[in-house]
C-alpha positions in Angstrom: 37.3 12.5 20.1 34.8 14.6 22.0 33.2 17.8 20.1 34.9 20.8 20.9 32.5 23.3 22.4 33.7 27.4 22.5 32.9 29.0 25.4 31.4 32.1 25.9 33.9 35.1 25.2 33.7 38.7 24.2 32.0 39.0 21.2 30.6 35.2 21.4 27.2 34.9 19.7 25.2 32.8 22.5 21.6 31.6 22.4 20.4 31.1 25.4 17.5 30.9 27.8 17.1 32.5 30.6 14.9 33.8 33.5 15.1 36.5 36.2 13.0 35.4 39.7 12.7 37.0 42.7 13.4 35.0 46.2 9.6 34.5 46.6 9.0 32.7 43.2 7.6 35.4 41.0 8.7 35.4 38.0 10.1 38.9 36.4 11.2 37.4 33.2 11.5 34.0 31.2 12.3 33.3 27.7 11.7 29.0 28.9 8.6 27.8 26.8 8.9 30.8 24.3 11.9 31.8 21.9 15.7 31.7 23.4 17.1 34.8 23.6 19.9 35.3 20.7 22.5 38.2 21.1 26.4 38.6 20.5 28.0 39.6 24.1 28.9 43.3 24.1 25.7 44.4 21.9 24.2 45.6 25.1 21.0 43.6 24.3 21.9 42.4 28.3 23.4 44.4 31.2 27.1 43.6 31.0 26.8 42.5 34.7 24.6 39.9 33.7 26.7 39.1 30.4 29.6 38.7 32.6 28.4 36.0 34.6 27.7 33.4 31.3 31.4 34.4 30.2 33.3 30.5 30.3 29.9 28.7 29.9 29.6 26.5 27.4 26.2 25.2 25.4 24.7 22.5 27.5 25.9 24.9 30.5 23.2 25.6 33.2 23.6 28.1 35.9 21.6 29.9 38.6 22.6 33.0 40.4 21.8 35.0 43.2 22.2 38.4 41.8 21.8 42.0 44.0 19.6 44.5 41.3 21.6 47.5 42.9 24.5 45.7 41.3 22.8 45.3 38.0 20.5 48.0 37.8 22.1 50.5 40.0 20.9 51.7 43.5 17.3 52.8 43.9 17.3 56.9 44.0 14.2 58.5 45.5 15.2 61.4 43.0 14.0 59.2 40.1 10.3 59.6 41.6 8.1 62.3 39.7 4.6 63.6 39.4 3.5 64.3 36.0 0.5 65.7 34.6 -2.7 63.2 34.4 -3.2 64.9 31.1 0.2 64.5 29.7 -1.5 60.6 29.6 -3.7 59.0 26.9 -7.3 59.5 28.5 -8.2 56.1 28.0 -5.2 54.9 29.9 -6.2 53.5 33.7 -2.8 54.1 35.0 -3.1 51.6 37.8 -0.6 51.2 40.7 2.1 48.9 39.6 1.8 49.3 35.8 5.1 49.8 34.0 4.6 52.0 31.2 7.0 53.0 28.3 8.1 56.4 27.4 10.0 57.9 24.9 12.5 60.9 25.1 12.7 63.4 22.4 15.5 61.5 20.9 13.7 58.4 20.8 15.0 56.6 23.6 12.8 54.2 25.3 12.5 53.8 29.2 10.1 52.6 31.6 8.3 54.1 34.6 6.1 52.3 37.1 2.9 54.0 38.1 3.0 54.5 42.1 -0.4 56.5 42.2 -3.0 58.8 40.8 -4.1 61.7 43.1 -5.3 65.2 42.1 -4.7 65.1 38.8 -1.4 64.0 38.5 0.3 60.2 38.0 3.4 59.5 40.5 5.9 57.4 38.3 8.9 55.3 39.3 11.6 55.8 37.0 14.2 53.5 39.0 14.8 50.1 37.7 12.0 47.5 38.9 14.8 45.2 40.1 16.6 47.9 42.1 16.8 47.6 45.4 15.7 43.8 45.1 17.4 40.2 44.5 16.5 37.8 41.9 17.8 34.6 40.7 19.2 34.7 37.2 18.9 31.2 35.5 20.4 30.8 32.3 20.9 27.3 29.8 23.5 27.9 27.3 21.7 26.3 24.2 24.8 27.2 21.6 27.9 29.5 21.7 29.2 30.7 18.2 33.3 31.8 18.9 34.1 35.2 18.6 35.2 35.8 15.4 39.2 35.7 14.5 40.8 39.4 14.1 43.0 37.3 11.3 39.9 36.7 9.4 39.2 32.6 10.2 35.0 31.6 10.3 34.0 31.1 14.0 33.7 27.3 15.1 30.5 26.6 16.2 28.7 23.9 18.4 
């Protein structure tokens, strides 16, 4: 009799790899070669878009999609484009065109912005999504699957 394998529901803990590509081959993002990526579906650790399209896979399941970032991401919005102050900056920092850099809101939320250019004093950053506005392929191999657990209190079957 053949294992039985869950597939990937709600509140599945997966490990996984995956990889995020744009059409030209450059790679955004790839946990091959390095650690899978572990998360429980619905922990927000991925963009529910993205979780949405591993739900049925099983481990040993491989998939590649062609995914739209305005779809993921949302839309790009020239509104998200600011100047700020050169000297709000670390004045070691190079701030070259391109850089993603991390900030932090006064609550403690962390978001990135991508440096567009330096001129006059001030740094123009990108706060839209790198992958908005783009396409990438998301390639993903299901490594293990761990059943959501029972609401009637049974352990999770795993593969």
């Amino acid at each position: 009799m053949a294992d039985f394998k869950p597939k990937i529901s709600p509140d599945s803990r997966v490990r996984m790899h995956f990889s995020l590509t744009l059409p030209d081959d450059t790679e955004v993002i790839s946990t091959y070669g390095g650690e899978p990526l572990v998360f429980t579906l619905g922990d927000k650790t991925m963009e529910q878009l993205l979780e949405f399209a591993i739900l049925g896979l099983r481990a040993g399941d491989e998939q590649d999609l062609l995914v739209s970032g305005d779809e993921v991401f949302g839309p790009r919005d020239e509104t998200h484009i600011h100047w700020l102050e050169r000297r709000s900056f670390p004045p070691d920092q190079l701030l070259k065109p391109g850089e993603i850099i991390e900030f932090t809101t006064p609550e403690g939320e962390a978001f990135a912005g991508m440096v567009l250019g330096v001129e006059n004093g001030r740094v123009q950053v990108d706060f839209n999504h790198p992958l908005s506005g783009k396409q990438f392929h998301y390639k993903v191999t299901i490594l293990d699957v761990e059943a959501a657990p029972d609401p009637e209190g049974t352990e999770p079957a795993t593969s």
